[in-house]
C-alpha positions as CSV (number, residue, x, y, z in Angstrom):
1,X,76.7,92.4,117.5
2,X,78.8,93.1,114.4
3,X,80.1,89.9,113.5
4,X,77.7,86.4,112.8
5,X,78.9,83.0,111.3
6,X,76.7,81.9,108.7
7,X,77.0,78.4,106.8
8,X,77.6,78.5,103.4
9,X,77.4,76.1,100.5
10,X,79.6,75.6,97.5
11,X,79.6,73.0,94.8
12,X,82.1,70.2,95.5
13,X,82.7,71.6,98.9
14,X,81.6,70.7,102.2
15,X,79.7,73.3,104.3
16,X,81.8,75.9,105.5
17,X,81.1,79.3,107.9
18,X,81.5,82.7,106.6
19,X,82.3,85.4,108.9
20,X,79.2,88.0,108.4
21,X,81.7,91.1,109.9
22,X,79.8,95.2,109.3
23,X,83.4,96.5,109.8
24,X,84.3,94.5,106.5
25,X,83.6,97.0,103.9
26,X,84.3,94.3,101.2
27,X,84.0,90.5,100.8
28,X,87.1,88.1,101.5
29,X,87.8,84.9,99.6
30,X,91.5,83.3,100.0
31,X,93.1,82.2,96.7
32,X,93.5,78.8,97.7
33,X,89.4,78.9,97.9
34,X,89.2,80.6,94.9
35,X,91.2,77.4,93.4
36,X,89.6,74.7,94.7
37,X,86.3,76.0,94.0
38,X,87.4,76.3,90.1
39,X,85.7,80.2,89.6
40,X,86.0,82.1,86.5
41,X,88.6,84.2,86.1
42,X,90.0,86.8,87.8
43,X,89.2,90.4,87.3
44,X,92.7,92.6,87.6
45,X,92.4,95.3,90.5
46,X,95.0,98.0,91.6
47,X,93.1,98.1,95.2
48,X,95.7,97.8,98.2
49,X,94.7,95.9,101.3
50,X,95.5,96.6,104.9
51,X,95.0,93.3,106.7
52,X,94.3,93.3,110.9
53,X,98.2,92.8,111.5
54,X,99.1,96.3,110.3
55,X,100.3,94.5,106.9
56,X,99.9,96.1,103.8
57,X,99.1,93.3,100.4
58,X,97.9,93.4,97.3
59,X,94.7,91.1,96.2
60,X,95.4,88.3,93.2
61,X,92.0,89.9,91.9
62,X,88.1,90.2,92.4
63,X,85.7,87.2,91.6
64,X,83.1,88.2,89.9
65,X,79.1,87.1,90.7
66,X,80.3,84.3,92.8
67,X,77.2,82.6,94.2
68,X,77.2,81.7,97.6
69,X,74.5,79.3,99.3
70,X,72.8,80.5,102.7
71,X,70.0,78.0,103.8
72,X,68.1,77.6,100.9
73,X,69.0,80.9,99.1
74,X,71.3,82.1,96.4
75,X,73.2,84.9,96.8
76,X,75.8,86.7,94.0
77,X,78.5,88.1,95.2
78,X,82.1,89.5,94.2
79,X,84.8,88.3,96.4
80,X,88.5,90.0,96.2
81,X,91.0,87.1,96.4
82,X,93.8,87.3,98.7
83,X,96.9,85.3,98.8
84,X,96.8,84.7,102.6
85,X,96.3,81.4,105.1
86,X,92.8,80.9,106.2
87,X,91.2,79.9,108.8
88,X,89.6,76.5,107.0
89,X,86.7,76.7,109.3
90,X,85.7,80.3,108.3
91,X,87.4,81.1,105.0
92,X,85.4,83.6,104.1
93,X,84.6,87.5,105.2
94,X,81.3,88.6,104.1
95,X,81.5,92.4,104.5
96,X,78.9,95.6,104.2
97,X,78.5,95.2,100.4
98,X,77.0,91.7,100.5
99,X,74.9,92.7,103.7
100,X,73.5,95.6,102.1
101,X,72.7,93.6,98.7
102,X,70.9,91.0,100.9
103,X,69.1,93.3,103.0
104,X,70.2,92.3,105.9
105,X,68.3,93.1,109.1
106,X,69.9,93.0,112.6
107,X,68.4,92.9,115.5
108,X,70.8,94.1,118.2
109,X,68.7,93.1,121.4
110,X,67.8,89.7,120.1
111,X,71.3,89.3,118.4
112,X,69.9,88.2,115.3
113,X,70.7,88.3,111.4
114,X,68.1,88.1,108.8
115,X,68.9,88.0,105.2
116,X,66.0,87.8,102.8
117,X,64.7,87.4,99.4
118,X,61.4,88.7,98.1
119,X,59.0,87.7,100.8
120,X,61.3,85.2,102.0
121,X,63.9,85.3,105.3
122,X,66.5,83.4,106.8
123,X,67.6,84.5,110.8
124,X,70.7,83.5,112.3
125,X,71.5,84.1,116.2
126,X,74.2,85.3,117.3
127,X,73.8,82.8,120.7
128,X,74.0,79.8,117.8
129,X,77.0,80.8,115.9
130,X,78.9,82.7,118.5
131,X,79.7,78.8,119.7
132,X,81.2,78.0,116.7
133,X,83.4,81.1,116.7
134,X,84.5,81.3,120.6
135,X,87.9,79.4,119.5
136,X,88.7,82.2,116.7
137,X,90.6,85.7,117.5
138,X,90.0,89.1,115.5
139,X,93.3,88.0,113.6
140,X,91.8,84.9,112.7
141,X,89.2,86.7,110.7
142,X,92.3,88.7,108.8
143,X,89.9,91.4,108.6
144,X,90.7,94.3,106.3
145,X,90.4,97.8,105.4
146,X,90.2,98.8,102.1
147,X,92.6,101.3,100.7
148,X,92.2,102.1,97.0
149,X,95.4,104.5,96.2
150,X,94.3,106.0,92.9
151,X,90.6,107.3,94.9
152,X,92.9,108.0,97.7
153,X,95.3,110.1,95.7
154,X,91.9,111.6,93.5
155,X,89.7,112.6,96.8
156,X,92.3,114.6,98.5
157,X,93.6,116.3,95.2
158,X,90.0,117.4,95.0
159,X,89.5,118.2,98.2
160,X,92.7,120.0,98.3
161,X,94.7,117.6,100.9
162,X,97.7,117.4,98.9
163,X,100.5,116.2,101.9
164,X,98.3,115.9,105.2
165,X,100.6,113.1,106.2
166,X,103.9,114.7,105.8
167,X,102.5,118.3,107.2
168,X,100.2,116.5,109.7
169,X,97.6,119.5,109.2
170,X,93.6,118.4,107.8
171,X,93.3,121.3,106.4
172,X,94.0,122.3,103.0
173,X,97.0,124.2,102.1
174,X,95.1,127.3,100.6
175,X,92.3,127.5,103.9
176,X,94.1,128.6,106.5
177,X,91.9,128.1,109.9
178,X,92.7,131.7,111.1
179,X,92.3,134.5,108.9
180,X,94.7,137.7,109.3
């Protein structure tokens, strides 16, 4: 199981499910969310998005220490905000960062989620929230891949992969596979 719905709480907002997904490597919020919920500003971000429908987009910016109820715990987390139509039944996309800052534990042959805090835990099954979710498509959850251009551009100078995409050859320019 790589994906659970987990209810979350705002203030001035009724209960809504966030899609806990460990091929998210970041956490979603959609603009209008962002809005309605009336969150500090925005932090600027040159990160570029590739959404589940092959489309490249830009985020409106990152939320900062957004705190999201699960249960009865408080959780911070930074959300990047993205212009797009949500699904208003699971707006948000809860990705690897939050899961690893809540220590989340999953069980795979139970098919449950436990997030916890000090000595305390909360468990979700997946058999529970799958119900909730057997109406919704991959698409639906608009999940993304993260594609910051300026690391992009900074790992493969450094590594030495100048114009992979244009050559189509991994290997750097001056490491020829076969020597002569």
């Amino acid at each position: 199981p790589g994906k659970f719905l987990i209810p979350c709480d705002f203030p001035g907002m009724a209960e809504c499910l966030a899609l806990a997904d460990l091929n998210a490597s970041i956490n979603l919020m959609p603009y209008s969310m962002w809005k309605r919920l009336s969150l500090f500003d925005l932090t600027p971000t040159c990160m570029t998005l590739k959404l589940a429908d092959r489309s490249i987009t830009s985020p409106v910016g990152i939320a900062k220490d957004v705190y999201v109820k699960v249960g009865s715990f408080h959780f911070s987390a930074d959300f990047v905000v993205v212009d797009f139509d949500a699904d208003p039944r699971v707006p948000l996309v809860l990705g690897r960062s939050f899961l690893k800052t809540e220590k989340a534990l999953i069980d795979v042959f139970e098919g449950e989620l436990t997030l916890r805090v000090v000595k305390e835990a909360i468990t979700f099954n997946l058999d529970q929230t799958s119900r909730c979710s057997t109406n919704y498509n991959d698409m639906t959850a608009k999940r993304i891949d993260v594609i910051d251009m300026a690391c992009e551009e900074y790992s493969q100078e450094v590594l030495g992969f100048f114009d992979t995409i244009s050559s189509r050859n991994p290997t750097p320019f001056y490491d020829p596979i076969v020597s002569t």
